[in-house]
Kinemage of the C-alpha trace (Angstrom):
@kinemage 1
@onewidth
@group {chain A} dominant
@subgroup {mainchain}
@vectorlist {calphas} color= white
{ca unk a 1} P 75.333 117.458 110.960
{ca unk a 2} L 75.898 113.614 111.514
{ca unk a 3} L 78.555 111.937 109.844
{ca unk a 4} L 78.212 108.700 108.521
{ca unk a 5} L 80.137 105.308 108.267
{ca unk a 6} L 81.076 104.426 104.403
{ca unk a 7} L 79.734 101.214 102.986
{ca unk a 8} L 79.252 99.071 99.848
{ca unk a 9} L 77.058 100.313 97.265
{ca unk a 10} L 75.484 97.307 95.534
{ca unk a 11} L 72.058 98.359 94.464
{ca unk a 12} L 71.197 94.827 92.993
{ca unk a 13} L 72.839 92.097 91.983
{ca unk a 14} L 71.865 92.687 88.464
{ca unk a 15} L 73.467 95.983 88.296
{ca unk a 16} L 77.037 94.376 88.601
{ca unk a 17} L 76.773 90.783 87.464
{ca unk a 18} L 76.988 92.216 83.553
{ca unk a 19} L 80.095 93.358 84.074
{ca unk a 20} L 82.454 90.799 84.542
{ca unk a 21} L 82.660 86.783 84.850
{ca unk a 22} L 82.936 84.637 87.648
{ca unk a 23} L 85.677 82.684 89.619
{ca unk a 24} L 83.970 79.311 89.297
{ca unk a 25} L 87.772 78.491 88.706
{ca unk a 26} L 88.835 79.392 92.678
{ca unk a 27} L 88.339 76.663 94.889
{ca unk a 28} L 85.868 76.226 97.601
{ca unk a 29} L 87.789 74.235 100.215
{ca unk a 30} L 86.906 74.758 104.125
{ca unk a 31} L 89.113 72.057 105.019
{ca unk a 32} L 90.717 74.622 107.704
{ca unk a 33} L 87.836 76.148 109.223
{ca unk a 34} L 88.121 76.482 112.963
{ca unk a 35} L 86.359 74.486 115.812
{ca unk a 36} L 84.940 77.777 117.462
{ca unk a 37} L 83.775 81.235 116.234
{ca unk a 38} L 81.849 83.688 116.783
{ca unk a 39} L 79.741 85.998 114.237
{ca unk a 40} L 76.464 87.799 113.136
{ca unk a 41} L 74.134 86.769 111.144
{ca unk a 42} L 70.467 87.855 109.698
{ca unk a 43} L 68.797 84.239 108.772
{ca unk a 44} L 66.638 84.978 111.330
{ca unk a 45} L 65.507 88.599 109.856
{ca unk a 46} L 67.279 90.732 112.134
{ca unk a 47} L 71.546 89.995 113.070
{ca unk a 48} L 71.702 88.085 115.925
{ca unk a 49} L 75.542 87.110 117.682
{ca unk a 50} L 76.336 83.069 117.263
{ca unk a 51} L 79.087 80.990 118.140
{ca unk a 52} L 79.805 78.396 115.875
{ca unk a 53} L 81.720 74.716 117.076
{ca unk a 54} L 82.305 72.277 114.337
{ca unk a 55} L 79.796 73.702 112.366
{ca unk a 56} L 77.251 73.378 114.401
{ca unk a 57} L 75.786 77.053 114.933
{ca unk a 58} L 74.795 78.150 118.243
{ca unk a 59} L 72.305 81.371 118.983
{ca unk a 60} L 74.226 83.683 121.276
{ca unk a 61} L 71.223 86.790 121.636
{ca unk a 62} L 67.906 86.682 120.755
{ca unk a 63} L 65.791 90.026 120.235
{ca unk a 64} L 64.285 90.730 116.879
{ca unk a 65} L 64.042 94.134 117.794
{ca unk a 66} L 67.518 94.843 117.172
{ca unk a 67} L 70.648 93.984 115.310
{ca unk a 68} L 73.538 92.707 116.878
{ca unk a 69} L 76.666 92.935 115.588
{ca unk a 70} L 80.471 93.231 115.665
{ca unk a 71} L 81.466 90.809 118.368
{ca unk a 72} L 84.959 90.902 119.947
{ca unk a 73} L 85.650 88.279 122.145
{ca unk a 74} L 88.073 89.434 125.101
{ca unk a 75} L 91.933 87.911 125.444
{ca unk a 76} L 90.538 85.895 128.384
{ca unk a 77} L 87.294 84.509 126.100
{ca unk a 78} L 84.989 85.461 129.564
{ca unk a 79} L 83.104 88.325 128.080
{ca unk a 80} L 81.999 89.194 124.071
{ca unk a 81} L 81.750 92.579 123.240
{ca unk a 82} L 79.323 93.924 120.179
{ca unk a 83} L 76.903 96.261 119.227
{ca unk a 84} L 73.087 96.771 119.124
{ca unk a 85} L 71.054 98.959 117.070
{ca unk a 86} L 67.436 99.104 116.602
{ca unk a 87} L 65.997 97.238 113.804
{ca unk a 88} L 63.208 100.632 113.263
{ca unk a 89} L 66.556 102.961 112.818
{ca unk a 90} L 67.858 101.041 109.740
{ca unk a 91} L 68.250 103.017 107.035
{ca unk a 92} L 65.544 102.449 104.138
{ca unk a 93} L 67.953 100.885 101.991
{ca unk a 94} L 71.010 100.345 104.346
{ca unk a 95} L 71.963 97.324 106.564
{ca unk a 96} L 71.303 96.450 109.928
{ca unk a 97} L 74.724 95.957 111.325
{ca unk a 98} L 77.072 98.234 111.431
{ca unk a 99} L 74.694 101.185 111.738
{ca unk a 100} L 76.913 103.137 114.072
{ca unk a 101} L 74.771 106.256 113.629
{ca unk a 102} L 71.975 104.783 116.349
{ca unk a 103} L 74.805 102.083 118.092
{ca unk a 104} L 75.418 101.011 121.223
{ca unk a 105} L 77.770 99.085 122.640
{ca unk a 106} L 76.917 95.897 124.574
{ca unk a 107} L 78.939 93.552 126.571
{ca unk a 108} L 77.894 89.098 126.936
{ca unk a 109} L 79.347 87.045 130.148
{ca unk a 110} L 80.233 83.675 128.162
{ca unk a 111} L 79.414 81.979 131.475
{ca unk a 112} L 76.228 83.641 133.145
{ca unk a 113} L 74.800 84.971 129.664
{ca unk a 114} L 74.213 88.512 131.174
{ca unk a 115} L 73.678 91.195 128.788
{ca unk a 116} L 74.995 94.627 129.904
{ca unk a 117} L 74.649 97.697 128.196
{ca unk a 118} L 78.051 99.669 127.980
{ca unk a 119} L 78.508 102.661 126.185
{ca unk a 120} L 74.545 103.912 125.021
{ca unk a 121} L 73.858 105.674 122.087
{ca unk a 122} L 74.762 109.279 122.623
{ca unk a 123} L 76.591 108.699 125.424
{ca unk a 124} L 80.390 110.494 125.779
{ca unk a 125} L 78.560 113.614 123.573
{ca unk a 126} L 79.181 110.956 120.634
{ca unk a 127} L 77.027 111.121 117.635
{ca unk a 128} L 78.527 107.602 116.125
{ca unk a 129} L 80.490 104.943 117.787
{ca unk a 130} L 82.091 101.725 116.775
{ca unk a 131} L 84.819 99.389 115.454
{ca unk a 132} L 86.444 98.495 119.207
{ca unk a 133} L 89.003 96.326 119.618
{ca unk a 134} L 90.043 95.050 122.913
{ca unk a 135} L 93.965 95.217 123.986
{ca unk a 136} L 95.523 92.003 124.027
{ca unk a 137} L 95.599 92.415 127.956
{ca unk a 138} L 92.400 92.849 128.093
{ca unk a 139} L 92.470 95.887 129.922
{ca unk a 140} L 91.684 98.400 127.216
{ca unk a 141} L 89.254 98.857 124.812
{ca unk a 142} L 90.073 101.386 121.243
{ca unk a 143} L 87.263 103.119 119.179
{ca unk a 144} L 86.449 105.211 116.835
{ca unk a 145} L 83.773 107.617 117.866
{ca unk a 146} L 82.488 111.331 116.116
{ca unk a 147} L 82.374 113.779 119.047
{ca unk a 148} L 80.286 116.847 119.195
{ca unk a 149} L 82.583 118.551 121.050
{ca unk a 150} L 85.242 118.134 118.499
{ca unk a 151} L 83.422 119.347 115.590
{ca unk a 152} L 81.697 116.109 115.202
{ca unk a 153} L 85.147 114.731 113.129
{ca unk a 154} L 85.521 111.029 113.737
{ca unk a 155} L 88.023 110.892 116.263
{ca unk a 156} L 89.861 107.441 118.224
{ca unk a 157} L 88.794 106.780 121.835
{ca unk a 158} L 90.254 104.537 124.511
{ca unk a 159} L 88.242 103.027 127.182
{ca unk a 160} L 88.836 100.885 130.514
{ca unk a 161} L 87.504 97.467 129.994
{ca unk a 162} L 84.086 98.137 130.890
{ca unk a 163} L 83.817 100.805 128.163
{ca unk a 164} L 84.234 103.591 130.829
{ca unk a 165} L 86.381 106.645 131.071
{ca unk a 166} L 86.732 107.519 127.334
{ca unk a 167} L 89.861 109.100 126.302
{ca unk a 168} L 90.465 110.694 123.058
{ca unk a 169} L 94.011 109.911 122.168
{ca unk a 170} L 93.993 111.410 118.206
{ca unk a 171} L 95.495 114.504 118.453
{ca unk a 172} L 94.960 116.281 115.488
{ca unk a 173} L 92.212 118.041 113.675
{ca unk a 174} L 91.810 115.195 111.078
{ca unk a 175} L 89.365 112.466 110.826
{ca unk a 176} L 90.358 108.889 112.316
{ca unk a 177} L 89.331 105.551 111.415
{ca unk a 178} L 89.677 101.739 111.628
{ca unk a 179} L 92.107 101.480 114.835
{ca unk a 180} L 92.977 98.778 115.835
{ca unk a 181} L 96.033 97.270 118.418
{ca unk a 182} L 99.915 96.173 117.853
{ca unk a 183} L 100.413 92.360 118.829
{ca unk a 184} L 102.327 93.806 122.076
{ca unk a 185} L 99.529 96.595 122.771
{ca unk a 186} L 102.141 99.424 122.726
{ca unk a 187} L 100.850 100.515 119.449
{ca unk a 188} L 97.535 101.560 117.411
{ca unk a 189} L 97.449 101.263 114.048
{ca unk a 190} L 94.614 103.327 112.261
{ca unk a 191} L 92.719 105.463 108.626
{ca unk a 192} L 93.420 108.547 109.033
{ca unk a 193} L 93.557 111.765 107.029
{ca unk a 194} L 97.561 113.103 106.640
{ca unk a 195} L 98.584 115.792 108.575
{ca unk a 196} L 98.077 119.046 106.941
{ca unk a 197} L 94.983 118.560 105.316
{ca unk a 198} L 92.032 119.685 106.014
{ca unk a 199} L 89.434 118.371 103.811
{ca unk a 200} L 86.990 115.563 103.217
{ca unk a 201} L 88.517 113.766 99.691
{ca unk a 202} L 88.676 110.115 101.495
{ca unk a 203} L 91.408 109.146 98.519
{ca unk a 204} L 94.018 110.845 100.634
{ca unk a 205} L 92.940 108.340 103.900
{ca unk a 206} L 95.931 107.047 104.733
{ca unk a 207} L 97.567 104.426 106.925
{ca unk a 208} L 98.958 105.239 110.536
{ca unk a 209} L 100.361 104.414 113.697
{ca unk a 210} L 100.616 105.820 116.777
{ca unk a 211} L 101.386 105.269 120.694
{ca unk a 212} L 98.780 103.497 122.465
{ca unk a 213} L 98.765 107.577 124.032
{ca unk a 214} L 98.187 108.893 121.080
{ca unk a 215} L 101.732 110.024 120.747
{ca unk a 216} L 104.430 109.710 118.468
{ca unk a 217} L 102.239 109.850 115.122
{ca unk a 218} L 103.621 107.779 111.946
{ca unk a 219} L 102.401 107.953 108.565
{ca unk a 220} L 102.775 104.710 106.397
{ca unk a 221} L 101.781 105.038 103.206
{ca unk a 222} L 101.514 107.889 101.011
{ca unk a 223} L 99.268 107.474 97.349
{ca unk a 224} L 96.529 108.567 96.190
{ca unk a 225} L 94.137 105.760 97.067
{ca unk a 226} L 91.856 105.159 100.074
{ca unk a 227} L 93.186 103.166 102.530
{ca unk a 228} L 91.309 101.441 105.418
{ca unk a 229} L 90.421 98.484 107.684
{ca unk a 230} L 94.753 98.209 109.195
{ca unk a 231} L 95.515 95.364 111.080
{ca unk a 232} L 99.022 94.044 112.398
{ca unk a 233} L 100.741 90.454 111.740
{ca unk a 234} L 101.565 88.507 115.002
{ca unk a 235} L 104.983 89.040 114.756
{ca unk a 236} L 104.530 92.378 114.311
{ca unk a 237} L 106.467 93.240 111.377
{ca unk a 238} L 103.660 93.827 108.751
{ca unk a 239} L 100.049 95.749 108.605
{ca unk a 240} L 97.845 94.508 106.198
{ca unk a 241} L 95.308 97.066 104.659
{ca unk a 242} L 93.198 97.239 101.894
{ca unk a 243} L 92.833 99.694 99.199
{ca unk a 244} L 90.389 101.134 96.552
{ca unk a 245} L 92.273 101.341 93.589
{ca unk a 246} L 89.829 101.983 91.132
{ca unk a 247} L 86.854 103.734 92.789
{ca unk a 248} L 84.659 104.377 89.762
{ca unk a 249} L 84.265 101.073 88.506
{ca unk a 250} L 80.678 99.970 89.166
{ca unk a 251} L 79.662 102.776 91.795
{ca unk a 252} L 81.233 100.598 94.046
{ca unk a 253} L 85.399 100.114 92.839
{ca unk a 254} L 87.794 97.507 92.488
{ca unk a 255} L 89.132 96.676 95.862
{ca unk a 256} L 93.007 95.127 96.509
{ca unk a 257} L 94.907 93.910 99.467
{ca unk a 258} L 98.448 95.260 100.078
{ca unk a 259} L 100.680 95.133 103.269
{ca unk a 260} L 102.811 98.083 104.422
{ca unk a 261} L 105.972 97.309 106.861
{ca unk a 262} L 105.652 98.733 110.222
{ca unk a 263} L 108.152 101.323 109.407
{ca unk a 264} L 106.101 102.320 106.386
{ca unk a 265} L 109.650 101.624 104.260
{ca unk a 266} L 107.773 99.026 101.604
{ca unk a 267} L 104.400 98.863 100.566
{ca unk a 268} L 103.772 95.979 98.495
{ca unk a 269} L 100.194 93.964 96.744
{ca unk a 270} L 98.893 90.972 98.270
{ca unk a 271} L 96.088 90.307 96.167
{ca unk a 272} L 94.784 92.319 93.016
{ca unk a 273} L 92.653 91.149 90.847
{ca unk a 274} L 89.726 93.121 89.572
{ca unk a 275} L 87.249 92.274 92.388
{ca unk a 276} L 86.520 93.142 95.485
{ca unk a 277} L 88.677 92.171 98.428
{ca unk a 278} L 88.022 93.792 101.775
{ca unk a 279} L 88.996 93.188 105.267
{ca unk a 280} L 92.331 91.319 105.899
{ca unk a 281} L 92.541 89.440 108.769
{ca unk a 282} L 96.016 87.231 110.079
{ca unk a 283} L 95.883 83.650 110.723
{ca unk a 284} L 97.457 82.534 114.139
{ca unk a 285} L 100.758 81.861 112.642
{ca unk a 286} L 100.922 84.971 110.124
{ca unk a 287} L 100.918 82.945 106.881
{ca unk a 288} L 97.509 83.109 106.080
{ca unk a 289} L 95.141 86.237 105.059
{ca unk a 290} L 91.355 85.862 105.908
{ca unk a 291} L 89.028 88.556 103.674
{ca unk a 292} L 85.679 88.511 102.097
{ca unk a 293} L 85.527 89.227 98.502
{ca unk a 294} L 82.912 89.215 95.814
{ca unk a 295} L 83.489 88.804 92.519
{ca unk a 296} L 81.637 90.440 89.903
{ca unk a 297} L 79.216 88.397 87.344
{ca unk a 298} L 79.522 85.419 90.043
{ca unk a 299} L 76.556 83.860 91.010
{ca unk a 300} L 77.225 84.511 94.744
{ca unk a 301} L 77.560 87.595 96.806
{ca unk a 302} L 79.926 88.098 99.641
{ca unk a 303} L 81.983 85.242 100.480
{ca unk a 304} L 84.320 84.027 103.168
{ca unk a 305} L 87.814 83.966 101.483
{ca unk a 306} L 91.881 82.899 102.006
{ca unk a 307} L 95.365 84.136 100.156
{ca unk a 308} L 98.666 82.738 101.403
{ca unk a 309} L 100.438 85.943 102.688
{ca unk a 310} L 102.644 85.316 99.540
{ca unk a 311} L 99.287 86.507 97.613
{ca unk a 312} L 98.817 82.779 96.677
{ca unk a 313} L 96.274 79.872 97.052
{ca unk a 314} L 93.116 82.178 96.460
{ca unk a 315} L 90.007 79.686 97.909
{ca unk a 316} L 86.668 80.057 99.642
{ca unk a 317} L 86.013 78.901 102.941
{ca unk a 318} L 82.551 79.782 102.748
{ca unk a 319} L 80.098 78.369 99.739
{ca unk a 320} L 77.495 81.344 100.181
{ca unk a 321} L 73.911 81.764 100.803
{ca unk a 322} L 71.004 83.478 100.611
{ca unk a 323} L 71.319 85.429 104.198
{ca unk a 324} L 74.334 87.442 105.696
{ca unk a 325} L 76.853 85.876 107.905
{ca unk a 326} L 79.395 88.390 108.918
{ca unk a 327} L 81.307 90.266 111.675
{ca unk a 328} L 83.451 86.593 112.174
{ca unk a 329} L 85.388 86.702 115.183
{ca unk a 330} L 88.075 84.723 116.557
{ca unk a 331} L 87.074 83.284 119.994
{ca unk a 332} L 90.292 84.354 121.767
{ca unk a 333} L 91.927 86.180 118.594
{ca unk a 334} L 93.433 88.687 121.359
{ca unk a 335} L 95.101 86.332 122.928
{ca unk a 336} L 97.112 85.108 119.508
{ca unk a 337} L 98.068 88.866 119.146
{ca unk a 338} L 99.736 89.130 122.280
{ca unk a 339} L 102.193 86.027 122.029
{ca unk a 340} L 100.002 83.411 123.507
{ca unk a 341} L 100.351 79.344 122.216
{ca unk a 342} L 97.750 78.440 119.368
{ca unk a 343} L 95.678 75.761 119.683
{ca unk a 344} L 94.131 74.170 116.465
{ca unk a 345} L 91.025 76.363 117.648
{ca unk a 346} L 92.394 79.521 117.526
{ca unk a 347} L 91.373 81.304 114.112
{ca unk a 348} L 90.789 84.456 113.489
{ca unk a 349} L 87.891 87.360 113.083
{ca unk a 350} L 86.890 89.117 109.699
{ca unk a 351} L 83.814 91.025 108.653
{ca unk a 352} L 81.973 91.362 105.708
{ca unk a 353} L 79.506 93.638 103.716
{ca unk a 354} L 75.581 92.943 103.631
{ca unk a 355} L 73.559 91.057 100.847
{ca unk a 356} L 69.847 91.559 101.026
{ca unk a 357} L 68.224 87.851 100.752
{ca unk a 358} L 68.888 85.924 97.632
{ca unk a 359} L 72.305 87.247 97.333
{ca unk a 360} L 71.830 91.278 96.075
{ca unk a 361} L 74.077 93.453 98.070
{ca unk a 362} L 73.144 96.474 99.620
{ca unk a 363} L 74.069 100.285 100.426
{ca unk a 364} L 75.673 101.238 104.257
{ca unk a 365} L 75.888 104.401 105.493
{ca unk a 366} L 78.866 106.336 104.388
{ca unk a 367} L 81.647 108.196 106.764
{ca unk a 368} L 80.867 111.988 105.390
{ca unk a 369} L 77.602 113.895 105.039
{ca unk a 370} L 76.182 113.244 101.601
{ca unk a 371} L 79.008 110.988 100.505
{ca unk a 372} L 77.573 108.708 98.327
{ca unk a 373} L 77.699 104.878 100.291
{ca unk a 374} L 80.060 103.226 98.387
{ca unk a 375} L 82.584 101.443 100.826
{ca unk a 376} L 83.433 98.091 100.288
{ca unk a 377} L 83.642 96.531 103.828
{ca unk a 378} L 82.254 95.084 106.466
{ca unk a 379} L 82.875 97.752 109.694
C-alpha cells in the first residue's frame, strides 16, 4: 500500500473565510526582497521552475506536461535540483507539486540549460521520494524516500551529488521526515516518530537529529503536537520547526512556529497566533524567519511572510494572487549555511501550500494511507 505525503486541506475558500477576520492590520512591505531567487509557479497552468532578479521573473523549464517543483540550488549555484511529476498523475483534487507519489528527481546546469533526469520514479525500490537538500559542500544530497524493502515506512536517504548510490542512514523502524542539513554538514536534523513507538498517530512526530551517518540519534522535543518541516540557524545554535497545535480547527488546524535549541534543553514560540504559519526558513544573518501563512477570513490565500526571530515585526513580502508561487529557493542558500560571506543577494528558500486559481486552497496528498490530507505546508 502507498503511503502518502500530508498536505493542506482547504476545500474552498468559502469553507474557512467565515471563521475568522483578516490581518488587513499586518503590513505588506517587500522592501527586503532579494535580487535573485528561484521558485515554482503555476500561472502558466502547470508549475514551471523560475528565477527571479529584481523582480523581473525569468522561465527556467518549459513543459506543460509536467510540474516542476522544489528547486534547490547547489552551494556552488552551477546546477538546480527539483522535481517533475506528470501533470495526468495529479490527484483529482490535489496539487501538482509536491506529488511525490509519481516524482522524479531532475537536475538544471545554470550554464548549458541541460536537463538530466536523476533519480526516476520507482527507482532505488522507492514508492515516494522527495524533500532533498544538498550538503553545504555540495557533495551530498539527503531525502526522504518510502522503500519497499523496508515495509514501505518513509525512511531518510543520502545520495552522492548526482543522486546516485542511495544510502539509508535512519536506523530504526519508525517513519522519517523533513531532513534537512546542520550549517557545518555534520548533522541532519529531521520528523520523525520517537523511539519505541510503533504506530501511525502523526501527533507524536517529533523533532530529531542525528549524524550525517545516521548515528548518534537525539530527540528534541517531546509534546503531544505534530512537529515538522526542521531547519537549523546559521550559527547553529537553534532549529526552527513548526507545529500543529490545534489540529481540529477547520479540518485543516491552527499552525505556530517555535524553535527548539540544538540540545533540545528549551523549546520556546516564535509566532502563535491563530492562523496558519508553516515553513520557517533563516535569513542569512539568523535574525529573520521567512514562512508562508494564511490567515483565515482574509481575502488572500497563501502568502509570502517575515517575523523577527524575536517573534516580532509580522509583514508580508508577498501581496498575493490569483496563481501559486511557491517552493522559493535561495540561489546559493547552501552556501550561507556553511559559513560563507553574504552578499545583499543572498536570501533564503521557503515553500508554500497550493491555492487553486482565484485564491481557494486545495487538498495534497497526505503521509499515511487514508489519512485524511490535512497538512499545512508546502513539501
Amino acid at each position: 500500500m502507498r503511503y502518502l505525503i500530508p498536505r493542506i486541506l482547504l476545500a474552498s475558500a468559502a469553507a474557512l473565510s467565515p471563521s475568522c477576520s483578516s490581518d488587513s492590520d499586518v503590513p505588506y512591505d517587500p522592501s527586503p526582497t532579494p535580487f535573485t531567487f528561484y521558485y515554482c509557479s503555476n500561472r502558466t497552468g502547470n508549475f514551471e521552475i523560475y528565477l527571479s532578479t529584481d523582480g523581473v521573473s525569468e522561465q527556467l523549464t518549459n513543459d506543460p506536461l509536467v510540474d516542476s517543483w522544489w528547486p534547490r540550488a547547489s552551494p556552488d549555484s552551477s546546477t538546480l535540483l527539483f522535481y517533475r511529476s506528470d501533470v495526468a498523475d495529479r490527484p483529482p483534487t490535489g496539487s501538482g507539486n509536491n506529488n511525490y507519489g509519481f516524482a522524479s528527481l531532475w537536475m538544471l546546469a545554470r550554464g548549458t540549460g541541460q536537463l538530466t533526469e536523476r533519480i526516476a520514479e520507482g527507482a532505488n525500490g522507492w514508492s515516494t521520494q522527495g524533500v532533498a537538500d544538498w550538503s553545504p559542500d555540495g557533495t551530498q544530497i539527503v531525502m526522504a524516500a518510502q522503500s519497499m524493502p523496508d515495509g514501505n515506512r518513509w525512511h531518510i536517504f543520502v545520495t552522492d551529488a548526482l543522486g546516485a548510490n542511495a544510502t539509508r542512514i535512519s536506523t530504526r523502524t519508525s517513519f522519517y521526515l523533513d531532513p534537512s542539513w546542520s550549517p557545518d554538514g555534520t548533522k541532519i536534523v529531521c520528523s520523525a516518530f520517537p523511539d519505541g513507538y510503533n504506530g501511525i498517530d502523526v501527533t507524536n512526530l517529533e523533532i530529531h537529529t542525528m549524524d550525517a551517518d545516521g548515528s548518534n540519534e537525539l530527540r528534541l522535543t517531546t509534546d503531544s503536537f505534530r512537529d515538522h518541516d526542521p531547519y537549523w540557524s546559521p550559527d547553529g545554535t537553534e532549529i526552527a520547526f513548526e507545529t500543529d497545535i490545534d489540529p481540529t480547527f477547520n479540518g485543516v488546524g491552527r499552525w505556530a512556529l517555535r524553535g527548539v535549541t540544538a540540545n533540545g534543553v528549551t523549546v520556546r514560540t516564535i509566532l502563535e497566533d491563530g492562523q496558519i504559519n508553516t515553513l520557517p526558513q533563516w535569513s542569512y544573518n539568523g535574525d529573520v524567519l521567512y514562512f508562508h501563512r494564511f490567515v483565515f477570513g482574509a481575502p488572500t490565500a497563501f502568502r509570502i511572510a517575515r517575523v523577527n526571530r524575536d517573534g516580532t515585526g509580522l509583514a508580508y513580502l508577498t501581496a498575493g494572487g490569483s496563481y501559486d508561487d511557491s517552493d522559493f529557493a535561495h540561489t546559493n542558500f547552501m552556501y550561507l549555511r556553511s559559513g560563507g560571506i553574504a552578499t545583499q543577494e543572498d536570501w533564503f528558500h521557503f515553500e508554500f501550500p497550493d491555492a487553486v486559481s482565484g485564491g481557494s486552497p486545495y487538498r495534497e496528498p497526505g503521509y499515511f494511507a487514508n489519512e485524511p490530507t490535512r497538512r499545512s505546508r508546502g513539501r
